[in-house]
C-alpha angles and dihedrals in degrees: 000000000000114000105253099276105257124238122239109259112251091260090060098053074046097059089037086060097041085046084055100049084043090054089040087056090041087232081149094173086059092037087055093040090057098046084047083054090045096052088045096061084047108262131119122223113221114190122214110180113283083344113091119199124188120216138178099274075216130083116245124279107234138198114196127160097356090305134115118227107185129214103210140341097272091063085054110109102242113224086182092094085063119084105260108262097184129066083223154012133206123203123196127172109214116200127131107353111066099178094045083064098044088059094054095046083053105053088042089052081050091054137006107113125238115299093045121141120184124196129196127203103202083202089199093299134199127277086266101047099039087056086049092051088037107117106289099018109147093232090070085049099141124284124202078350111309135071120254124285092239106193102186108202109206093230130030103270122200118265094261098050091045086054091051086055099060091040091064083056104049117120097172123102088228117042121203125201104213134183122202094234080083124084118191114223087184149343100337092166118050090060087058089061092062101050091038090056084072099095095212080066118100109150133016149164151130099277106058129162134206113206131163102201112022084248094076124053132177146169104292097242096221131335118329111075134182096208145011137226125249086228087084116341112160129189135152121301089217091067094053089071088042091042117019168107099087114239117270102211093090109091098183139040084249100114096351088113090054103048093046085047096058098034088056092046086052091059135182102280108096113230092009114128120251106278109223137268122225134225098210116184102230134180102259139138105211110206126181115313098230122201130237103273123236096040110107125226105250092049085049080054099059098039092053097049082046084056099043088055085055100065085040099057082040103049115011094106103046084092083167083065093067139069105165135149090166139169103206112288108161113240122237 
């Protein structure tokens, strides 16, 4: 069953009224500036005519079958005021390719050494997916001991937001954003504990990028890195409550690793230089990254250059971030 439907706090019929009489003047920039302080306090304006209604700017929260479908990472429970009670945690957002997942679940039931905890945003599947993540399935056979963690969201949220979701649910000390393009061949995750004890670490993995201007990426040549790919990219779960969430604005995985590199390597301490990020040799087989189905290019297109501006309006000018120099390798 759907959670009664809330109400809008009496501020916000108050902004919608203000935003009105705004529209009824044509003072547009104050109009604008309203709606922006409405959707910040979550709420969508929905103009009819000279009516005005007020809606969550989030889907509903469902419960169906004895299962929870949330509409967005806020309603999900956070375990990361709890002290963490796992060594890591392994986040994968399942989607379209079911078998891409699979792959990943079972190197990771090969290998990951004990301590490890996996979640799975089934970020509304397909058909396919959502039968391999159903109660029993084989594919949540346990792994380091325990099944996968499985968070079903009740709409297709954008990648951001899905991330959001698992990260409310990490218990392990190092987090790691992983994409099922990746296959472990062997322990991928205790040789990240080690770098990641260095407290001028914040954010390390095997795919790692230089770049000098945030246009121009490429391979980062040994160690020291500027970003990190979303393929498997770990940092500390106590700087997701001091940095994130990551902004969700960012529909796709395109530049998501980017943006959530650099902000960690910002960090929360006003005035403090950036701390480092790391290129660690794992143990990893990388397949084909393969797209969210049902979006066409065009409109990718357009999502990824809204999300390239992002990290721009967010970074450029955090000249001490970047190292380059770089010859055009795309970002993940």
């Amino acid at each position: 069953m759907s959670r009664p439907r809330p109400e809008p706090p009496a501020e916000v019929v108050a902004l919608a009224h203000e935003r009105s009489a705004a529209r009824a003047a044509r003072d547009w920039p104050r109009a604008d500036a309203l709606r922006a302080a409405i959707e910040a306090a979550g709420w969508r304006v929905v103009d009819r005519g000279t009516d005005v209604a007020l809606e969550p700017a989030a889907p509903p929260t469902i419960e169906e079958d004895g299962l929870v479908r949330y509409g967005s990472a806020a309603d999900v429970p956070s375990v990361l005021g709890e002290p963490p009670s796992a060594r890591f945690t392994v986040e994968l957002v399942a989607d379209d390719w079911h078998d891409d997942l699979a792959r990943t679940l079972a190197g990771l039931r090969a290998h990951a050494p004990a301590g490890t905890h996996v979640v799975v945003v089934a970020n509304a599947p397909s058909a396919g997916q959502a039968a391999r993540l159903a109660p029993g399935s084989p594919d949540l056979a346990p792994i380091a001991g325990a099944p996968p963690e499985v968070v079903r969201t009740s709409v297709r949220l954008g990648h951001a937001a899905a991330r959001n979701v698992g990260l409310r649910r990490a218990r392990g000390a190092i987090v790691v954003l992983a994409s099922s393009s990746v296959e472990p061949t062997g322990d991928p995750l205790t040789p990240l504990e080690a770098v990641l004890a260095d407290p001028a670490v914040a954010v390390a993995g095997p795919i790692a990028f230089v770049t000098p201007d945030l246009r121009r990426f490429a391979a980062a040549p040994g160690a020291a890195a500027d970003t990190i790919g979303l393929a498997w990219l770990a940092f500390r779960r106590d700087d997701v409550a001091a940095l994130g969430p990551i902004d969700e604005k960012l529909v796709l995985p395109d530049h998501l690793g980017t943006w959530w590199s650099l902000a960690l390597r910002v960090g929360a301490e006003p005035g403090a230089g950036p701390r480092a990020a790391r290129n660690v040799a794992l143990p990893l087989a990388v397949h084909e990254e393969r797209p969210p189905a049902g979006i066409p290019d065009a409109e990718r297109d357009r999502l990824a250059k809204r999300a390239f501006y992002r990290v721009l309006d967010r970074f450029r000018e955090r000249r001490d971030l970047l190292s380059g120099p770089a010859p055009g390798t795309r970002p993940a």
